[in-house]
PANU-878705 format. One record per residue (C-alpha): x, y, z. Coordinates in steps of 0.25 Angstrom, whole numbers, plus 5000, padded with zeros to 4 digits. Layout:
atom x=X&y=Y&z=Z
...
This chain:
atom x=4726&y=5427&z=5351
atom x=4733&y=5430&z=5337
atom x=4748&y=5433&z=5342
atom x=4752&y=5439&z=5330
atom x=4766&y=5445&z=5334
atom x=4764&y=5442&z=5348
atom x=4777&y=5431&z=5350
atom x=4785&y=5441&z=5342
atom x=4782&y=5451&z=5351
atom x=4785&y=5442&z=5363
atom x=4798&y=5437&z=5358
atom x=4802&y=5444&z=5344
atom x=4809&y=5456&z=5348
atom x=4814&y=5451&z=5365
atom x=4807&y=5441&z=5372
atom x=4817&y=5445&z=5382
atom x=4813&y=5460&z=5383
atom x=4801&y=5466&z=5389
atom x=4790&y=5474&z=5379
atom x=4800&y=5485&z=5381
atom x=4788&y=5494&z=5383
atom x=4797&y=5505&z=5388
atom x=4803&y=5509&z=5373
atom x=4795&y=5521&z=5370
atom x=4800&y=5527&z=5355
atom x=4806&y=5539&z=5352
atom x=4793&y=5546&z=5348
atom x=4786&y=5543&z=5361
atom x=4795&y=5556&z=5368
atom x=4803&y=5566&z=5365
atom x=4812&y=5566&z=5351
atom x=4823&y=5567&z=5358
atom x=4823&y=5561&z=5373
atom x=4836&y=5565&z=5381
atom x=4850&y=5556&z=5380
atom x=4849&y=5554&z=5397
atom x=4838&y=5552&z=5405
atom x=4831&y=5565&z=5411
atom x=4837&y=5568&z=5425
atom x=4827&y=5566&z=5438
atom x=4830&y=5567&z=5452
atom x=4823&y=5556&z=5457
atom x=4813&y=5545&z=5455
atom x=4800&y=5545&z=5459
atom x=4798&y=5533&z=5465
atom x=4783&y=5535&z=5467
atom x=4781&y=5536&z=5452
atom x=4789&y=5523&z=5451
atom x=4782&y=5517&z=5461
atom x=4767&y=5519&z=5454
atom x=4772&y=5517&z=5439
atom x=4777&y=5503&z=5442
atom x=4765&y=5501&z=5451
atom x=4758&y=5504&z=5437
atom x=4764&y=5493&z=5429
atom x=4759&y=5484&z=5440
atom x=4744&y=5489&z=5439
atom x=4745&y=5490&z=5425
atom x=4746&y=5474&z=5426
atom x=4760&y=5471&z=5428
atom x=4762&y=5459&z=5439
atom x=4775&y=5465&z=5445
atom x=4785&y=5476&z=5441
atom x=4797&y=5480&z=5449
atom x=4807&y=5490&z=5447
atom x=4820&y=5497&z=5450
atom x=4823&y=5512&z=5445
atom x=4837&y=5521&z=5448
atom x=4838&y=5533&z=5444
atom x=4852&y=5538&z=5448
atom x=4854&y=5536&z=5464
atom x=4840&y=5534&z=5466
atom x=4831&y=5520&z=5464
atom x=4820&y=5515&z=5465
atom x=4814&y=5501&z=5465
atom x=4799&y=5496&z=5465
atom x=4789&y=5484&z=5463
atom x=4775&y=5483&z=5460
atom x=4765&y=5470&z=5458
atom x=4769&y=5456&z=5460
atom x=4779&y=5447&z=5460
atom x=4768&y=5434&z=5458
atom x=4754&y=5437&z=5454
atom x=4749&y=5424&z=5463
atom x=4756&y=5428&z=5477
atom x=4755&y=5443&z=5474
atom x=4771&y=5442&z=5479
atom x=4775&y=5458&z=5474
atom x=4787&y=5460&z=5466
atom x=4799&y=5467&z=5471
atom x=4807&y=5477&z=5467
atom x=4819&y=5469&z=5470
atom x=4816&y=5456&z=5462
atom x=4823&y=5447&z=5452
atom x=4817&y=5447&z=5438
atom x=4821&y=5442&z=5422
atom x=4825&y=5453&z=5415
atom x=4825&y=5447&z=5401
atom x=4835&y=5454&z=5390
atom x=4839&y=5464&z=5400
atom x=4849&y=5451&z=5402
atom x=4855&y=5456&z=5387
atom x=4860&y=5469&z=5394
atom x=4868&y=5460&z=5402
atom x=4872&y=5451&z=5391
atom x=4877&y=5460&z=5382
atom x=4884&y=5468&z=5396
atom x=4892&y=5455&z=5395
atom x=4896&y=5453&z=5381
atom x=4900&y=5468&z=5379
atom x=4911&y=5467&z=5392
atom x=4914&y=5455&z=5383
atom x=4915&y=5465&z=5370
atom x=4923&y=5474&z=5382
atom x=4935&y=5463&z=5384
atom x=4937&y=5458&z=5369
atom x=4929&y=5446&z=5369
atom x=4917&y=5449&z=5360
atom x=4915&y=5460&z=5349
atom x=4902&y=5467&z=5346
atom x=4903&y=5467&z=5330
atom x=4910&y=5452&z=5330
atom x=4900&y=5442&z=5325
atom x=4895&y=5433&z=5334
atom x=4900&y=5422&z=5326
atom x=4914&y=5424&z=5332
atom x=4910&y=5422&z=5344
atom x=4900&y=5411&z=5343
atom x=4901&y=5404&z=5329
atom x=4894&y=5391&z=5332
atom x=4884&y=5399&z=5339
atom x=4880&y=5409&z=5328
atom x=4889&y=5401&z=5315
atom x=4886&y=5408&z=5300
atom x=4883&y=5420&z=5294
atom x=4874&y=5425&z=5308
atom x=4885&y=5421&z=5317
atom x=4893&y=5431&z=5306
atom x=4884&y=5443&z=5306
atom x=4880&y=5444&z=5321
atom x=4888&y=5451&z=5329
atom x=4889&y=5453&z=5344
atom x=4884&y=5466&z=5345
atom x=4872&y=5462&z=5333
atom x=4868&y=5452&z=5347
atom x=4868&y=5460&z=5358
atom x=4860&y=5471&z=5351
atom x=4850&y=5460&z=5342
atom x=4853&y=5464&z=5328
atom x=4860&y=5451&z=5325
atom x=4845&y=5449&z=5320
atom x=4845&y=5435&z=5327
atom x=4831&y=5430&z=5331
atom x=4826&y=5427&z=5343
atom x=4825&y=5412&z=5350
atom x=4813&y=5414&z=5359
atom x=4803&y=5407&z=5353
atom x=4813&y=5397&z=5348
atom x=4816&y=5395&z=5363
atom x=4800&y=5395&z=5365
atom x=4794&y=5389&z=5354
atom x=4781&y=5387&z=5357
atom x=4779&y=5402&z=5355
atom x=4782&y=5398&z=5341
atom x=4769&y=5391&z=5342
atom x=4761&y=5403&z=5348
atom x=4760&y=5397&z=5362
atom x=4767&y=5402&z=5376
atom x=4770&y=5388&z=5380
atom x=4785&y=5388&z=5379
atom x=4787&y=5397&z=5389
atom x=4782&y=5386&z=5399
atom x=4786&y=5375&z=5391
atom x=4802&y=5381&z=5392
atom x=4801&y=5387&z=5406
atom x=4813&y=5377&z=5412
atom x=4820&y=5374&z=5398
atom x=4833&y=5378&z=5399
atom x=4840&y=5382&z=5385
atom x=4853&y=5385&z=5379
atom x=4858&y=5398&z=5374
atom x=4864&y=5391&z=5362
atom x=4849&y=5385&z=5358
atom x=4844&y=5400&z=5360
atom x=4853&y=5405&z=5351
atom x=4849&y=5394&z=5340
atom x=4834&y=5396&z=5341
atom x=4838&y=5413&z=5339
atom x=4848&y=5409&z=5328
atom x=4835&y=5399&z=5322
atom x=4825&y=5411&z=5323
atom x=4825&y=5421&z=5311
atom x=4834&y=5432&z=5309
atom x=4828&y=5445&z=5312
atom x=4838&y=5452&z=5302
atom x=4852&y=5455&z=5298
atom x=4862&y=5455&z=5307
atom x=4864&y=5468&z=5311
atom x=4852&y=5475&z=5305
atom x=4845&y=5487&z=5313
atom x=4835&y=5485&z=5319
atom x=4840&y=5474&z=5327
atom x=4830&y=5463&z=5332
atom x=4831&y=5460&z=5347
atom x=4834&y=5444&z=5347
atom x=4837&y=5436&z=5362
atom x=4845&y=5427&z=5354
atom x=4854&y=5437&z=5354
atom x=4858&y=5438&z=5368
atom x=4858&y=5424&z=5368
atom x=4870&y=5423&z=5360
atom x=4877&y=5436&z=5367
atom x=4876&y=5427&z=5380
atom x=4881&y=5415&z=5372
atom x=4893&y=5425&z=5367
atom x=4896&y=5429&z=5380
atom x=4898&y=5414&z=5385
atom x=4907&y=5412&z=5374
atom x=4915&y=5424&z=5376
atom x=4918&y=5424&z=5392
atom x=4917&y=5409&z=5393
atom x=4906&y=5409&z=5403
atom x=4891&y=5408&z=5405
atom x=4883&y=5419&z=5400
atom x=4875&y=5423&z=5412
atom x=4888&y=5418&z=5421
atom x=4896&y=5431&z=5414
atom x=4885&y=5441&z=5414
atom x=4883&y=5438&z=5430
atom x=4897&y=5439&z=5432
atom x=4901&y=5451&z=5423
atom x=4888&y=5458&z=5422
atom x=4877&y=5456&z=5432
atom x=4889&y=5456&z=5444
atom x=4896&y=5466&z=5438
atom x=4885&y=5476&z=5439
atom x=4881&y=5473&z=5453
atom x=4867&y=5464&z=5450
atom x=4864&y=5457&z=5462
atom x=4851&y=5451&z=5458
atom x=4854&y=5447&z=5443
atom x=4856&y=5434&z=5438
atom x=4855&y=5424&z=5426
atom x=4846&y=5413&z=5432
atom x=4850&y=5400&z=5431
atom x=4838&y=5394&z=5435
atom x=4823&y=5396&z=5430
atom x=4821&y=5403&z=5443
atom x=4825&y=5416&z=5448
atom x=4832&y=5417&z=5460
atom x=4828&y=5428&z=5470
atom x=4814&y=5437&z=5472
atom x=4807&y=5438&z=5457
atom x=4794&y=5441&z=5453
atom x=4786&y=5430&z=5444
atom x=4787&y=5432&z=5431
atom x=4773&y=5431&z=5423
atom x=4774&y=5430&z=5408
atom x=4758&y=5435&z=5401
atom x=4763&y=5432&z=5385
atom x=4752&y=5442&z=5383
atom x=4741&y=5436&z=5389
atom x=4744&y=5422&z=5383
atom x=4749&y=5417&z=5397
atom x=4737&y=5419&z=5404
atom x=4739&y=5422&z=5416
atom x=4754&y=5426&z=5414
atom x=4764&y=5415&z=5419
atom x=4775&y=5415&z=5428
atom x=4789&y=5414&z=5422
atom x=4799&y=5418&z=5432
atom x=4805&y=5403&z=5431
atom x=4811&y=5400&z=5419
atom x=4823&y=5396&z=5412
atom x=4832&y=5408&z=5406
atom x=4841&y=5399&z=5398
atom x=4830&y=5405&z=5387
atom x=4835&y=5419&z=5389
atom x=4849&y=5418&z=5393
atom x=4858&y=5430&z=5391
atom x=4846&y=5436&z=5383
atom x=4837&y=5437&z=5395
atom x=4839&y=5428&z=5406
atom x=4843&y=5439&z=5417
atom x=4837&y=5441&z=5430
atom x=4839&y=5454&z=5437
atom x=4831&y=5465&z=5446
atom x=4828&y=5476&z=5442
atom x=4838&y=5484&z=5451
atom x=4848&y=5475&z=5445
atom x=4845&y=5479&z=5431
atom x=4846&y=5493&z=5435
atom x=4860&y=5490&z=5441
atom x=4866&y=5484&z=5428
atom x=4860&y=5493&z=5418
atom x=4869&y=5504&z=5427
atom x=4880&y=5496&z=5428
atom x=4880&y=5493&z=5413
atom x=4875&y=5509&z=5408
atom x=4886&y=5515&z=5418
atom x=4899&y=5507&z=5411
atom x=4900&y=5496&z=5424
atom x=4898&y=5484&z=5414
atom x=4903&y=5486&z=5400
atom x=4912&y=5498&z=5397
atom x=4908&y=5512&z=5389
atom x=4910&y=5505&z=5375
atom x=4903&y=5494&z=5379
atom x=4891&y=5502&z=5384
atom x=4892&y=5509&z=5372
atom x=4891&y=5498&z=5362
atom x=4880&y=5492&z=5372
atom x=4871&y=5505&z=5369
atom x=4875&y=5507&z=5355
atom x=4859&y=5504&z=5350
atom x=4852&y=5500&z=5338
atom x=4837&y=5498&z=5336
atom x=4833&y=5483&z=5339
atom x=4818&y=5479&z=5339
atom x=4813&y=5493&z=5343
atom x=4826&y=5495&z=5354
atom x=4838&y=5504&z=5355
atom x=4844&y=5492&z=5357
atom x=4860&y=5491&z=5361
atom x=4870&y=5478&z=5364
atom x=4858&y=5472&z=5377
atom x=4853&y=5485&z=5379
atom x=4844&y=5496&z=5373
atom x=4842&y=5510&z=5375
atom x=4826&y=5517&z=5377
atom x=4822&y=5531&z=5376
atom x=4811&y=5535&z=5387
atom x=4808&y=5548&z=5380
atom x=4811&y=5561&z=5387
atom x=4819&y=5553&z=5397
atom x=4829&y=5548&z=5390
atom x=4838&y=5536&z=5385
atom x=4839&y=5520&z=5394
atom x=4847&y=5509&z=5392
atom x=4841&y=5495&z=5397
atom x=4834&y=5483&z=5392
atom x=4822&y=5475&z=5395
atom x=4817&y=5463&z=5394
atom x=4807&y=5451&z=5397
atom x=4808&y=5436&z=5401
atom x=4794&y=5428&z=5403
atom x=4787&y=5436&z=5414
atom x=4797&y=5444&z=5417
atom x=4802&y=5459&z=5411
atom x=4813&y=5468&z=5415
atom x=4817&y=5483&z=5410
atom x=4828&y=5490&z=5414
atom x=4832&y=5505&z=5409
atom x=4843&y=5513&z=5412
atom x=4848&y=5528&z=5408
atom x=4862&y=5528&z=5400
atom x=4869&y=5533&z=5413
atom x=4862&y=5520&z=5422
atom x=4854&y=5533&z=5433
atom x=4840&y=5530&z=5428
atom x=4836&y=5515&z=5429
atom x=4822&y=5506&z=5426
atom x=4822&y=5492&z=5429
atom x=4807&y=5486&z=5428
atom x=4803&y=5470&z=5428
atom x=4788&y=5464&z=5426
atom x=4784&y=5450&z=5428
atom x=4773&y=5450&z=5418
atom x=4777&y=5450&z=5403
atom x=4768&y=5451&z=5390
atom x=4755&y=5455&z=5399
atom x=4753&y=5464&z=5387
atom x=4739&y=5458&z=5379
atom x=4740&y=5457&z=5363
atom x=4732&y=5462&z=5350
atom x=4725&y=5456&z=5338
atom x=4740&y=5457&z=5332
atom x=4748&y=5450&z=5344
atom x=4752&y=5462&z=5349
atom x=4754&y=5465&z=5363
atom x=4746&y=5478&z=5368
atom x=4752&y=5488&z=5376
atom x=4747&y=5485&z=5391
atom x=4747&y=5496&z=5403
atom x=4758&y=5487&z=5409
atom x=4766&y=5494&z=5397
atom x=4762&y=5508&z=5399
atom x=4766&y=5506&z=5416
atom x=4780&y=5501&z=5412
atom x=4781&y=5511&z=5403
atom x=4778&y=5523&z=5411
atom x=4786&y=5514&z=5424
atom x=4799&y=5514&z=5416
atom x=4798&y=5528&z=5411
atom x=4795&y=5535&z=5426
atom x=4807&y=5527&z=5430
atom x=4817&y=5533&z=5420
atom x=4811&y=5546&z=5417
atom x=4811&y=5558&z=5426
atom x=4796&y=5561&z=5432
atom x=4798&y=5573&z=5431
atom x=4802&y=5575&z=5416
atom x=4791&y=5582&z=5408
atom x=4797&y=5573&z=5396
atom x=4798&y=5560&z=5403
atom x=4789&y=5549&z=5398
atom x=4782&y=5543&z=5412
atom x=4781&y=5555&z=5422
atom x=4766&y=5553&z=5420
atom x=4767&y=5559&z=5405
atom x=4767&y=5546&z=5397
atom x=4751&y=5542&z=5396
atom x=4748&y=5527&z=5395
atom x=4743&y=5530&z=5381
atom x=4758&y=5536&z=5377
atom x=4767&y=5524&z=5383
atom x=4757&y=5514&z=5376
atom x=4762&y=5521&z=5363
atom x=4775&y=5521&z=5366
atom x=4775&y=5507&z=5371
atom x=4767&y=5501&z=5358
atom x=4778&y=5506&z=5350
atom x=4788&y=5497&z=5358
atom x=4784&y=5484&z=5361
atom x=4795&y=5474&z=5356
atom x=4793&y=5462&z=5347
atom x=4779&y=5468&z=5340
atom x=4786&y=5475&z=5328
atom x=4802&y=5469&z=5327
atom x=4800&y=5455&z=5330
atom x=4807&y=5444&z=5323
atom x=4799&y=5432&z=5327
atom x=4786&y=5437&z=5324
atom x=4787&y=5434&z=5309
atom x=4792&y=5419&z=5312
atom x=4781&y=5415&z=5322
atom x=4768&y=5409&z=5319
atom x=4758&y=5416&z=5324
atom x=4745&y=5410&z=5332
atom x=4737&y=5408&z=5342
atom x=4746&y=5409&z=5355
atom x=4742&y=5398&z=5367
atom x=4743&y=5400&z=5380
């Protein structure tokens, strides 16, 4: 099969991110949608109940979920946990949340902006001259990082370089191998720049939050994932959130099945592996109730203070995003504005949305990733999986009752197929799919 493309999309624009199928453009709805969300008085929890129920018939293994919407929430399940025991998934359970883990990267580094240690517009030279010496360590600065216009490639396929070679292989072959942030940051450094620094639009890179977390070491004097515990994930009250220390996750979780667009056939399980590849870029576990909790917390000023938050959702465009310092901003038209990330591991994906004022709130995670099949061109093809997340996410955040809101039984298959084919991330803005050679791809 011709993958022209294909590992670009993979990994070009965030390995660490889900297809972000949930980006709808600004001509798919109103001109103007409202500032806020549209006000509601309750959720409909059987219409939650039978849209994530359709992500799981429409070929999902197992989805699981947690919505709030003011006082009120609402948590459900659908499908399995492990496809050879048929064990269901929970509502409850641990998961990898990919580079949501940069929201809580750059939480941290901006209560460091908070307390003198670290400036936005220094260069990151001044803080890490060995690190990044010469004219890049110079022009980046800390805020061109945390919202990826520092135009520094990617390291994953350095990090796996067998997908250099069109093949899957090192995904087994590095399951156990544990990795230092340091060498990340080379192999992103090594990669070609995808610009100037500071150039609009920005080009999301992993690399980036590799470095912030190597920043954040520097400044406070302590592990990365140690501070982000401590000042971060304790501070906003997550009780099952955790950077793991081991390849194995501790507590109830799903298995996490990795399809690579049907190049892993049947899709593999990867819910044990070594993180040390992700670090403060995507190496988070959380639940989705969690996530929910700290976007809250964070939205409603109990984190960073209100400069702080107002920097963190100053946006600029970045590979088809509204994207801030770890986190980006999503009109659902006709409903309104949501702050949140998302974000993908092998096997395992994770989205979390949340209105400005933290009342209306969407965490979703799926164990199967890439299940999408691909063209003559490499290009991956819209799958009903899609349209059900879709029209999931939207019934979560929009008001059924809302003439205007996308998902209250309004929005046909037909419609949010078009809207998600205009958004899915890597096709048109990545930066490795020039550099790659491309083949056949082997299993």
């Amino acid at each position: 099969m011709r993958i022209a493309r294909l590992l670009g999309t993979v990994l070009g624009t965030t390995l660490l991110t889900t297809t972000a199928v949930l980006t709808a453009p600004a001509h798919a709805g109103p001109a103007a949608p409202p500032a806020g969300p549209v006000d509601r008085t309750s959720l409909d929890r059987s219409a939650l109940r039978d849209s994530l129920d359709a992500i799981h018939e429409a070929g999902m293994y197992g989805v699981f979920s947690s919505v709030r919407d003011g006082g009120e929430r609402w948590a459900g399940a659908s499908g399995v946990a492990d496809v050879e025991t048929g064990r269901p998934v929970t509502p409850g359970m641990r998961h990898r949340v990919g580079s949501i883990s940069k929201t809580f990267t750059s939480v941290a580094l901006l209560q460091q902006v908070e307390r003198g240690r670290v400036r936005l517009d220094a260069p990151i030279g001044d803080y890490l001259p060995d690190l990044i010496p010469g004219e890049r360590g110079r022009q980046i600065t800390v805020r061109m990082l945390l919202n990826h216009t520092s135009h520094i490639g990617d390291y994953v396929v350095g990090a796996f370089p067998s997908l250099a070679e069109g093949s899957t292989a090192s995904l087994d072959e590095e399951r156990f191998r544990s990795i230092r942030p340091g060498e990340l940051v080379r192999l992103g450094l090594a990669a070609p720049a995808t610009g100037r620094p500071g150039e609009l639009p920005g080009s999301y890179s992993n690399t980036n939050y590799v470095i912030a977390g190597l920043l954040l070491e520097k400044v406070t004097g302590q592990d990365a994932g140690k501070y982000i515990t401590r000042k971060v994930i304790d501070r906003a009250g997550l009780r099952h959130t955790s950077f793991p220390r081991t390849p194995y996750i501790k507590g109830p979780h799903p298995r996490m099945y990795e399809s690579f667009y049907g190049l892993i056939d049947p899709p593999r399980d990867y819910s044990v592996y070594d993180m040390s590849w992700a670090y403060t870029a995507g190496a988070v576990v959380s639940t989705t109730d969690d996530l929910n909790r700290f976007y809250r917390a964070l939205l409603g000023g109990k984190l960073i203070g209100k400069a702080a938050l107002d920097e963190m959702t100053r946006t600029v465009p970045v590979s088809g995003l509204d994207y801030g310092l770890g986190i980006y901003s999503l009109e659902l038209p006709g409903c309104g504005r949501f702050w949140g990330h998302d974000g993908a591991v092998f096997g395992a994906g994770m989205t979390a949305l949340s209105s400005r004022d933290g009342k209306r709130q969407v965490a979703l995670a799926q164990n199967l990733m890439k299940y999408q099949s691909v063209d003559e061109n490499g290009r991956p093809k819209p799958h009903a999986i899609d349209n059900a997340l879709y029209a999931y996410v939207v019934r979560a955040l929009c008001p059924a009752d809302s003439a205007s809101a996308p998902g209250a039984g309004l929005v046909s298959p037909e419609d949010a197929r078009g809207r998600l084919s205009k958004r899915l991330p890597g096709i048109d803005h990545s930066q490795l799919t020039s550099s790659l050679k491309f083949g056949q791809l082997s299993h």
